[in-house]
C-alpha positions in Angstrom: -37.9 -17.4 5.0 -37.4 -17.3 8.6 -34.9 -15.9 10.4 -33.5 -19.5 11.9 -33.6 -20.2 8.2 -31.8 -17.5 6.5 -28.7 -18.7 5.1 -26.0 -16.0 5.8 -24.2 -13.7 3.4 -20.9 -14.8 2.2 -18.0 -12.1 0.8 -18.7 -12.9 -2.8 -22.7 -12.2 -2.4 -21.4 -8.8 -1.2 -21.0 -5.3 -3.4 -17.9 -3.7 -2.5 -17.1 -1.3 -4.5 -17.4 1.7 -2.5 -17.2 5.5 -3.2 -14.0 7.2 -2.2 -16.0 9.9 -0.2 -18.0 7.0 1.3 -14.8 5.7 2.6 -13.1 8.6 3.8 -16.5 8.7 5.8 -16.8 5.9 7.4 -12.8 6.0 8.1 -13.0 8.8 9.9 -16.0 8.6 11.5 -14.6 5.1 13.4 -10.7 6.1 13.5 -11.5 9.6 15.1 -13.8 8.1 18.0 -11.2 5.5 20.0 -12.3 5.2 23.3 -9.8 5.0 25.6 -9.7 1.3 26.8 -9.1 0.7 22.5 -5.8 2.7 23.6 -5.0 0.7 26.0 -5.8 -2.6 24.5 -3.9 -1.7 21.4 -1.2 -0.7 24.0 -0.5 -4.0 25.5 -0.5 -6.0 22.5 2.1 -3.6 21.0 4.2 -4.3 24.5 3.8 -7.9 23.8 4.8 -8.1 20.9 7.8 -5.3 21.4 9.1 -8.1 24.8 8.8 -11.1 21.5 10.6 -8.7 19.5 13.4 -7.6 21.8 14.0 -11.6 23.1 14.2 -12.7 19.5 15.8 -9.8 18.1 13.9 -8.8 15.5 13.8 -4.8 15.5 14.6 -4.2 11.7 15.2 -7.9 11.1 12.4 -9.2 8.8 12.7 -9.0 5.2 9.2 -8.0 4.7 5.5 -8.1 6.4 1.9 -8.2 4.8 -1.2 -6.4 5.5 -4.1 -7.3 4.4 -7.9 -5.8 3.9 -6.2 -2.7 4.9 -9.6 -0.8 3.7 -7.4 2.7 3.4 -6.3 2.1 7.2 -2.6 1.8 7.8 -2.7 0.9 11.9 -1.8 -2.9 11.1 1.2 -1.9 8.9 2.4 0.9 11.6 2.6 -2.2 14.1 4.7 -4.6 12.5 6.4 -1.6 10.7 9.5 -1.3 13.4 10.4 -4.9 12.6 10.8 -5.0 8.8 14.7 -3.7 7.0 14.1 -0.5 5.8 13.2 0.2 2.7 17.3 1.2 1.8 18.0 -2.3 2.9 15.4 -4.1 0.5 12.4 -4.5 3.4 8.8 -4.0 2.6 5.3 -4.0 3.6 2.9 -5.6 1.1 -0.4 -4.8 1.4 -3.7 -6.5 0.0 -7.8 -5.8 0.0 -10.0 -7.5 -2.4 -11.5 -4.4 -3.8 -10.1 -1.1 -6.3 -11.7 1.2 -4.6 -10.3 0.2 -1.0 -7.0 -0.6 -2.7 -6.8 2.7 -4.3 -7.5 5.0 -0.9 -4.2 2.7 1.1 -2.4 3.5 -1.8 -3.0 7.3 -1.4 -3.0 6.8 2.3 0.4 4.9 2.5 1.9 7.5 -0.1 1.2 10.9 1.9 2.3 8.8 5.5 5.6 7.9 3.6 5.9 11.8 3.4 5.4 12.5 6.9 1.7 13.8 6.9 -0.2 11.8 8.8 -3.3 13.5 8.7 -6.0 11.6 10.4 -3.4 9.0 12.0 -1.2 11.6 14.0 -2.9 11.0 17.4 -2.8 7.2 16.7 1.4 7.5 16.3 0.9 9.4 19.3 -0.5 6.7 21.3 1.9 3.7 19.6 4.7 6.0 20.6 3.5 6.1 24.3 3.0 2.5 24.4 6.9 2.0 23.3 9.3 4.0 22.1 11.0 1.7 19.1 6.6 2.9 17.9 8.1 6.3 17.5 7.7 6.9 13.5 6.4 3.5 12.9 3.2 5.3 10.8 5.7 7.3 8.4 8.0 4.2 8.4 4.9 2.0 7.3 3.9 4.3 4.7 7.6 4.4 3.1 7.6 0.6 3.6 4.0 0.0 1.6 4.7 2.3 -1.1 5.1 0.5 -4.1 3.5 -2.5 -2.5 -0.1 -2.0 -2.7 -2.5 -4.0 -5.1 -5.7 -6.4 -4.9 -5.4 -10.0 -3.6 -8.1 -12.5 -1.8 -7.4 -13.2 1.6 -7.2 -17.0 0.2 -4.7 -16.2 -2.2 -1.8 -16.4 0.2 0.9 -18.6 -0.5 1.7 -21.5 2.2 5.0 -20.5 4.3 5.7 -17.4 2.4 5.2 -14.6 5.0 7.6 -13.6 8.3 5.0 -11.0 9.4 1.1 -10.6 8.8 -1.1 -7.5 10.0 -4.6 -8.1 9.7 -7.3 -4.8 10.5 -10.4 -5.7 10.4 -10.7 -8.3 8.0 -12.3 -11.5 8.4 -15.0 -11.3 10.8 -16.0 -8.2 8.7 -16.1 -10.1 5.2 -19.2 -12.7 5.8 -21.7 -14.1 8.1 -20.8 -17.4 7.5 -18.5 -19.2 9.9 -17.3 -21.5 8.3 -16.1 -19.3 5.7 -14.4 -16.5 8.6 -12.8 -20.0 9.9 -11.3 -20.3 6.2 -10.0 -17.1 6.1 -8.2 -17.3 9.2 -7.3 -20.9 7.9 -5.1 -19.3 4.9 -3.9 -16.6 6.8 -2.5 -18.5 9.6 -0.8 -20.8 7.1 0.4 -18.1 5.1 2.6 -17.4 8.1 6.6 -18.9 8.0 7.1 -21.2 11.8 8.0 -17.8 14.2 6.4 -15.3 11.8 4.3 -12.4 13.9 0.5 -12.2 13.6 -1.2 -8.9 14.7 -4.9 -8.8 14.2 -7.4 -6.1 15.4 -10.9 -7.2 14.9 -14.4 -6.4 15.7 -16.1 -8.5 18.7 -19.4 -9.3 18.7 -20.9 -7.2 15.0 -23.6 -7.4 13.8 -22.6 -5.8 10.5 -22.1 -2.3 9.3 -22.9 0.5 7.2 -20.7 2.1 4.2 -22.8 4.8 2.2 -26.3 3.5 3.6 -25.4 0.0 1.9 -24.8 -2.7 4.8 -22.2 -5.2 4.8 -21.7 -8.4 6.2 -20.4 -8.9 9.7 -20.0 -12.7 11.9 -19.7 -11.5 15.8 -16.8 -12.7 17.2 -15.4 -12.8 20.9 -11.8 -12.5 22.5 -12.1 -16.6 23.5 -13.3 -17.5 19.9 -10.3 -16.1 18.6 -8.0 -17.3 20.8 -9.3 -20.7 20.1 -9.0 -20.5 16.1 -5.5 -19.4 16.5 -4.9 -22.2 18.6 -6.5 -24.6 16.2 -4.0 -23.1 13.2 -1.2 -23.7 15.0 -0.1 -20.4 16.4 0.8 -18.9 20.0 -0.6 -16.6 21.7 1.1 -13.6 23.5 -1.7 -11.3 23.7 -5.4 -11.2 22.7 -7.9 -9.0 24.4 -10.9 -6.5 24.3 -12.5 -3.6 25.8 -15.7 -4.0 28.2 -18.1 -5.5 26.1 -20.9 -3.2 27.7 -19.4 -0.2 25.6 -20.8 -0.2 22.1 -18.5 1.7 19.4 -21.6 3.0 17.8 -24.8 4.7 18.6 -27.6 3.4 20.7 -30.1 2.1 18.6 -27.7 1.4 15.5 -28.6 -2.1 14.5 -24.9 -2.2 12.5 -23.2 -1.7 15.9 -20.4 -3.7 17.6 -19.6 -4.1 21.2 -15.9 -3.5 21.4 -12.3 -3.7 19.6 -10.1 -7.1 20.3 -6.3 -7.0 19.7 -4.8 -10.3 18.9 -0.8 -10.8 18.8 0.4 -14.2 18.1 3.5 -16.3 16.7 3.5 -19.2 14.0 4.6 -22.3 15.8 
């Protein structure tokens, strides 16, 4: 079949149950390597959505947040983190993936942040506490908020109007090639979202797949005006969303699985 003709891989054609050490791999292989315009990208959208925050008041104000195809990373959760109660006043994080084995490392991860060791993500709560100061202890704060609150769930599986807060990290555009089936997941997720309910995605732009353990996974390449227009479409506004130079690839020259940048997206349900 030619390549014009190849009909592209969808999340359920996919294997993804992947080996812890695999994981733990390819997580700190990409988590360990921001460049510095990721930094800066991340830090805007985390002062966009700290202005929202501030005019609306909702520092400590939401009953609870979701993140979802969390994949053992806990950024997404550390973002919306400062604007859920605390756990002593009945808030929480609940946060999804589709598979055991990706469910099982944000368990562990979210467990050993809610005792203060970081690990890995200390110079990431370094860099959300420079970009604001209510981000000081926001990757502790997630972890205490998540614990409990981790388990499997399909992107589509979200209920209608049943979420003030949704964290998305690298989830949609890394679950298929098929459009119309990212455009569905975005679909459920945005309507998940309760009218003024915060939306924080960070996404790959322009992939063209990846590697986890030498087995390669399905990627759709997305760009920073794509986006912008499907959350548009579903209804939501947009206060941030925007990537590094495109000319910098994340991964090594001559990688076929390679992508050309990250793209931070912060938005509110209409």
């Amino acid at each position: 079949m030619s390549e014009s003709c190849k009909q592209p891989i969808t999340t359920d054609q996919v294997d993804w149950k992947w080996q812890k050490t695999e994981l733990d791999r390819y997580r700190s292989g990409n988590y360990l390597r921001l460049a510095p315009e990721d930094i800066y990208v991340g830090s805007i959208a985390i002062a966009a959505l700290a202005a929202h925050a501030r005019h609306q008041d909702l520092f400590g104000a939401l009953p609870h947040g979701t993140l979802i195809a969390a994949g053992g990373v806990p950024r997404g959760a550390a973002v919306i983190a400062p604007l859920i109660k605390t756990p002593e006043r009945g808030g929480f994080i609940d946060v999804s993936d589709r598979e055991i084995s990706t469910t099982d490392l944000t368990r562990d991860t979210m467990s050993r942040l809610a005792l203060g060791d970081l690990g890995i993500w200390t110079p990431h709560q370094k860099d959300y506490t420079a970009a604001h100061p209510d981000w000081d202890g926001s990757f502790q704060l997630a972890g205490r908020l998540a614990s409990g609150h981790v388990h499997t769930e399909d992107m589509r599986e979200l209920a209608k109007n049943s979420r003030y807060a949704i964290a998305v990290e690298h989830g949609p555009e890394s679950a298929t090639e098929s459009k119309d089936e990212y455009e569905e997941f975005m679909r459920f997720i945005c309507r998940a979202l309760l009218p003024g309910g915060i939306f924080y995605m960070a996404y790959m732009r322009g992939s063209r797949g990846y590697e986890v353990g030498g087995v390669p996974k399905p990627a759709i390449p997305v760009d920073v005006d794509g986006v912008t227009d499907i959350l548009h479409n579903n209804n939501m506004h947009v206060l941030f969303n925007g990537g590094t130079d495109p000319s910098n690839s994340i991964r090594e020259d001559g990688d076929e699985h390679t992508y050309s940048g990250l793209g931070v997206a912060v938005a509110v349900k209409k």
